[in-house]
C-alpha positions as CSV (number, residue, x, y, z in Angstrom):
1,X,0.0,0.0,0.0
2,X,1.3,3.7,-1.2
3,X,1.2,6.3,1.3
4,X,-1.3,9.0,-0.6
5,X,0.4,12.4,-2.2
6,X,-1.3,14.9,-3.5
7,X,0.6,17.4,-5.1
8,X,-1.8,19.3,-6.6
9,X,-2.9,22.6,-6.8
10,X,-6.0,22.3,-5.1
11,X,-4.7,19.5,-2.6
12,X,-1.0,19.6,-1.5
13,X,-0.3,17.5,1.4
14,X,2.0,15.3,2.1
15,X,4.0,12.8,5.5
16,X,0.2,12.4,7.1
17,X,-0.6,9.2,5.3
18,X,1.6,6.2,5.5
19,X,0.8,2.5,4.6
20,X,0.0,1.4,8.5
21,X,-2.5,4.8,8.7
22,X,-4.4,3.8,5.4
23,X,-4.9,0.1,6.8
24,X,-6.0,1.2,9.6
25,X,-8.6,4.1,8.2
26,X,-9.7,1.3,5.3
27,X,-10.1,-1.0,8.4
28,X,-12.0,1.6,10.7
29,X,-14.2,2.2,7.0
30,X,-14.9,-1.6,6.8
31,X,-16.0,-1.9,10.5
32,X,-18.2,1.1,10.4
33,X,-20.1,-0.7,7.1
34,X,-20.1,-4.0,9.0
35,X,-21.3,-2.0,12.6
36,X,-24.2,-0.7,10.0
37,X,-25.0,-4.7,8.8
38,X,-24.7,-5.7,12.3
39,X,-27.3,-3.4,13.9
40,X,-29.8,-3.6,10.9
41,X,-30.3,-7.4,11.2
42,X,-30.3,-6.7,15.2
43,X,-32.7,-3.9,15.3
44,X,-34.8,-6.4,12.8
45,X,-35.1,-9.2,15.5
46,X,-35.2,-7.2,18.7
47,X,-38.3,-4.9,17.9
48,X,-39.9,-8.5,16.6
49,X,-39.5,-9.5,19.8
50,X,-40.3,-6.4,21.8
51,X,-42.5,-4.4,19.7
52,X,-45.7,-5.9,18.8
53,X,-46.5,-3.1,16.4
54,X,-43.2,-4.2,14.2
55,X,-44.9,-7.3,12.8
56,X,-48.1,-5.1,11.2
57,X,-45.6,-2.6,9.3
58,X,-45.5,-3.4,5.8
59,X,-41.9,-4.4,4.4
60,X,-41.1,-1.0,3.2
61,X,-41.4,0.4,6.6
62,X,-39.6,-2.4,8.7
63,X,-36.7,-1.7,6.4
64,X,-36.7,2.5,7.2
65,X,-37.4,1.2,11.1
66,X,-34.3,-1.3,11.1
67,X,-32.6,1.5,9.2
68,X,-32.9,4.0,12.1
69,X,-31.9,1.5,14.2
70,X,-27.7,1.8,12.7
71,X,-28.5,5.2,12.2
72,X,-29.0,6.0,16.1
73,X,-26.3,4.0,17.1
74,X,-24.2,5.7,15.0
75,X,-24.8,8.5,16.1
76,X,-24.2,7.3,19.9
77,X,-20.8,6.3,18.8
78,X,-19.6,9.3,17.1
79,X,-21.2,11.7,19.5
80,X,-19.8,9.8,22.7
81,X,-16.3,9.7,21.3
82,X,-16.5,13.9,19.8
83,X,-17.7,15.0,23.1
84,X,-14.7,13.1,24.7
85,X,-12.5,14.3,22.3
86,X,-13.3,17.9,22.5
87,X,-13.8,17.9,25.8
88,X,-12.4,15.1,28.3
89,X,-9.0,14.9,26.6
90,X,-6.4,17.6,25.9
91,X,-6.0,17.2,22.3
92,X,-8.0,20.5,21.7
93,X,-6.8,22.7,24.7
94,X,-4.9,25.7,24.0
95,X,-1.3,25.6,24.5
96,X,-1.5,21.7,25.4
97,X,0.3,21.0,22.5
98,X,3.2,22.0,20.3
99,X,0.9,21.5,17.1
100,X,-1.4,24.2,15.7
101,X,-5.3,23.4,16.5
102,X,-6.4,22.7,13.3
103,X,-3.6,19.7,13.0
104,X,-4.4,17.9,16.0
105,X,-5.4,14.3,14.9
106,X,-5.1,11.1,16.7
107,X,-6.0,7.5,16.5
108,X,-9.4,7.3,18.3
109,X,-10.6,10.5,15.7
110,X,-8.9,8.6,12.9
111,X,-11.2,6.0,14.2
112,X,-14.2,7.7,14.5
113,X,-14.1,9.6,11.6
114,X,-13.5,5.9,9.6
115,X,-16.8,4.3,10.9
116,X,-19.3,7.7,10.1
117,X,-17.8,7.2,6.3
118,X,-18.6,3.9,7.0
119,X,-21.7,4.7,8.2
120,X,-22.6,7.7,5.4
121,X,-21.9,4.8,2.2
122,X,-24.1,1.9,3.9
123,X,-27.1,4.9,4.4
124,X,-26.4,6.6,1.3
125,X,-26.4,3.2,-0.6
126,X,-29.8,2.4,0.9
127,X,-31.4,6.0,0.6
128,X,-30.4,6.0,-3.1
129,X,-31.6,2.3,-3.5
130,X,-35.1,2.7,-2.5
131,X,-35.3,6.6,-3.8
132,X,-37.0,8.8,-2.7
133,X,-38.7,6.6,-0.2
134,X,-35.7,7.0,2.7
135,X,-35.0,10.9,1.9
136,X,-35.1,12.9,-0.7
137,X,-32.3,15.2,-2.4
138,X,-31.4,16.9,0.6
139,X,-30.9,13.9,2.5
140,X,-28.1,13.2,-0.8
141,X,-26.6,16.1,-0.6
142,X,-26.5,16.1,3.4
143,X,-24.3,12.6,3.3
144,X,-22.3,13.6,0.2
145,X,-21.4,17.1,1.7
146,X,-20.5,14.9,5.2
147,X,-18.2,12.3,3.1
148,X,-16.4,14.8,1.2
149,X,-15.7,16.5,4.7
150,X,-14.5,13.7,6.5
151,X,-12.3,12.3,3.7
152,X,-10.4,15.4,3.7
153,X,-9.9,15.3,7.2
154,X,-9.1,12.0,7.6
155,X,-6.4,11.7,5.0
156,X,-4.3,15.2,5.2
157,X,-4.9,15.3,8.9
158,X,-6.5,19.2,9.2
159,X,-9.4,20.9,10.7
160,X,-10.2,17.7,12.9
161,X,-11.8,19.5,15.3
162,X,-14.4,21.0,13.2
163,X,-15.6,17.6,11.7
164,X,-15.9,16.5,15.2
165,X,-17.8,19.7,16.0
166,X,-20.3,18.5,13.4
167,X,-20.3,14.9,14.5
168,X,-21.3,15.5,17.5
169,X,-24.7,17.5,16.4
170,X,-25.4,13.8,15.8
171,X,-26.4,13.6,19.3
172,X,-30.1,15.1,18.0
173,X,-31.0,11.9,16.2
174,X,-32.1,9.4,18.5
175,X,-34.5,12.1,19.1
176,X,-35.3,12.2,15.2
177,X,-35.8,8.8,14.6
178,X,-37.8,8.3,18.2
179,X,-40.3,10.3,16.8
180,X,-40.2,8.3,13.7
181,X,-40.9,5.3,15.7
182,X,-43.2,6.9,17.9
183,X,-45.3,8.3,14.5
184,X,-45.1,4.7,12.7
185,X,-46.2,2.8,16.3
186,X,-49.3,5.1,16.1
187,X,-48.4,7.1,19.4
188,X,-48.5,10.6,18.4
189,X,-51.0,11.1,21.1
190,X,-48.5,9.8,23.9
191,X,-47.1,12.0,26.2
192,X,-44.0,10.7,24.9
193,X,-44.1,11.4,21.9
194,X,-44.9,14.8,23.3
195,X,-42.2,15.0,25.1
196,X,-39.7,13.8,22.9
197,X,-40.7,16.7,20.3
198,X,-40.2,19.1,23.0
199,X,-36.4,17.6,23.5
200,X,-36.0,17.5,19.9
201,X,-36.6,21.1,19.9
202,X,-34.5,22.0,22.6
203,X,-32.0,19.6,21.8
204,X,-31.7,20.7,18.2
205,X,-31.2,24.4,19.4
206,X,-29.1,24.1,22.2
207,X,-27.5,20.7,23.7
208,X,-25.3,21.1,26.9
209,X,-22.4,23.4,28.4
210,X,-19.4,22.4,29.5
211,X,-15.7,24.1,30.4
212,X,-15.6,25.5,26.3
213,X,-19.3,25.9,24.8
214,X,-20.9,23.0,23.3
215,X,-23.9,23.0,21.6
216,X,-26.1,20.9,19.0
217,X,-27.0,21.8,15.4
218,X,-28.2,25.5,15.4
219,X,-26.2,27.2,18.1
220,X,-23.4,24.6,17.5
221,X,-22.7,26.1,13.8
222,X,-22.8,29.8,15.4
223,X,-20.0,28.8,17.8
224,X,-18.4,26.7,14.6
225,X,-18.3,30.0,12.8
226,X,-16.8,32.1,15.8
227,X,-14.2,29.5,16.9
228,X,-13.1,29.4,12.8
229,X,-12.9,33.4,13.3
230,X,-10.6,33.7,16.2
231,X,-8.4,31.2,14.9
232,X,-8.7,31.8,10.9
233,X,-5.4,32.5,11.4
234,X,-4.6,28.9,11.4
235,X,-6.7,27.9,9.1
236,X,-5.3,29.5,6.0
237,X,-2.9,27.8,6.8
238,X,-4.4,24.6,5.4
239,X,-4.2,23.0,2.3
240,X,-6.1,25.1,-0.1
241,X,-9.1,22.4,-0.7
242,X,-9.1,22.0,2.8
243,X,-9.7,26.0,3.2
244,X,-12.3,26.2,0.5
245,X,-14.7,23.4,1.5
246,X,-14.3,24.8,5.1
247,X,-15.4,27.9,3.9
248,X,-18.3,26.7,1.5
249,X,-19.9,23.4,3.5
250,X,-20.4,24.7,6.8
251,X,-22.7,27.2,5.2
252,X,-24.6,24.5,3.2
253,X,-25.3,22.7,6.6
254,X,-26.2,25.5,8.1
255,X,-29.2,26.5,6.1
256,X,-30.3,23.1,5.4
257,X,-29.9,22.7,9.7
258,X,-32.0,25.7,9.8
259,X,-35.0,24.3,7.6
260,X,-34.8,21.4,9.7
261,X,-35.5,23.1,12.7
262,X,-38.0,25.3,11.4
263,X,-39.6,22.0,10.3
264,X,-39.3,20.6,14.0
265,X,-40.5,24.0,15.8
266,X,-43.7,24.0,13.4
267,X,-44.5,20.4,14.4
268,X,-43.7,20.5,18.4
269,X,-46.4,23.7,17.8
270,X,-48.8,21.4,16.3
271,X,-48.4,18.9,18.8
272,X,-48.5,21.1,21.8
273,X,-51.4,22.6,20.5
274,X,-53.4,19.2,19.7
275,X,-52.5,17.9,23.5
276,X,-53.5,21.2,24.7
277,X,-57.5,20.7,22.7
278,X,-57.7,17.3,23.9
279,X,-57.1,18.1,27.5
């Protein structure tokens, strides 16, 4: 196996990769497409067995109910592991380490950042497959935008903690596909369900505090935007497609994060407002 080089223009970088790194991203890739198989067939057999509702969905909707299943635990994983990486270790604290911020990589986000493309192909593959009946364009664009991202990081080593900025605004989709669940159970008229779209809401706006601010989603771009501006310093310093796609994908997600919410905040309203008539 060739360690990559890229001397072009666009995409000059070059010492990060080396043969024992690329096994071990094509390995953490692998894994997060077999974690995807795994859960699937698990999520299948456990709601048989737990959910009497499961057996009455029709096949098209067992599959987009076992599909949810990987996607949450994905998005455990990834959001577990960013939140200890940003947070619980050092590898992000000013003046902790000799390298610049936005060059600070190590195995456990080489890791992570292996199994979500992982995870992005085996949902892409299926959303694609059976289109549009998973997601529409959006949904596309969402997971192509994502891959591109993380492939970048992953093999030149820059703007790491960015990408697990974003990963960890995962944390909001149990949540998402709860309600799914809830909806395709027939509970909307649980207080669950309820509640859960009033978590979703806050949860998609704001998600928890800690020593630096971290939030989910909407306030987690704004604080995305003004940690890029007090070190932008450093991150012209990447390599040039690096810089660009930082500049143009955040700003994608954003709006389409946005729409999102304003899709969420228009349905917690119609559910608080349906509980509040039948009372």
């Amino acid at each position: 196996m060739v360690g990559l080089d890229f001397p072009l223009g666009l995409m000059t970088f070059t010492g990060h990769a080396s043969p024992g790194k690329e096994f071990h991203w094509l390995l953490s890739v692998i894994g997060g497409i077999v974690m995807c198989k795994i859960v699937y067939q698990l999520t299948g057999v456990v709601s048989l067995s737990l959910f009497k509702g499961y057996a009455r969905l029709d096949n098209l909707k067992k599959l987009e109910w076992n599909n949810r299943g990987f996607s949450t635990f994905h998005a455990l994983v990834v959001a577990v592991a960013s939140l200890y990486l940003l947070l619980l270790s050092d590898l992000f604290d000013e003046g902790s380490h000799d390298e610049l911020i936005i060059n600070r990589t190590n195995t456990l986000s080489d890791t992570i950042l292996g199994i979500s493309i992982g995870y992005f192909l085996s949902d892409l593959a299926m959303i694609l497959w059976l289109f549009p009946a998973l997601g529409g364009m959006e949904y596309v664009l969402h997971h192509g935008l994502s891959m591109f991202s993380i492939f970048l990081s992953l093999v030149s080593g820059q703007g790491r903690i960015y990408i697990l900025m974003v990963l960890f605004s995962e944390s909001t989709t149990p949540f998402i596909n709860l309600r799914w669940y809830l909806d395709a159970a027939g509970q909307k008229n649980s207080n669950l369900y309820i509640c859960n779209g009033v978590a979703l809401f806050f949860g998609w706006l704001v998600m928890s505090r800690g020593p630096q601010i971290l939030v989910a989603r909407i306030l987690l771009f704004i604080f995305f935007f003004y940690h890029m501006f007090v070190h932008f310093d450093q991150v012209k310093k990447m390599f040039p497609l690096g810089f660009y796609s930082l500049l143009a994908v955040p700003p994608v997600l954003t709006i389409m994060n946005l729409f999102w919410f304003w899709k969420i905040t228009k349905g917690m309203m119609k559910t608080l407002l349906k509980a509040k008539h039948s009372q």
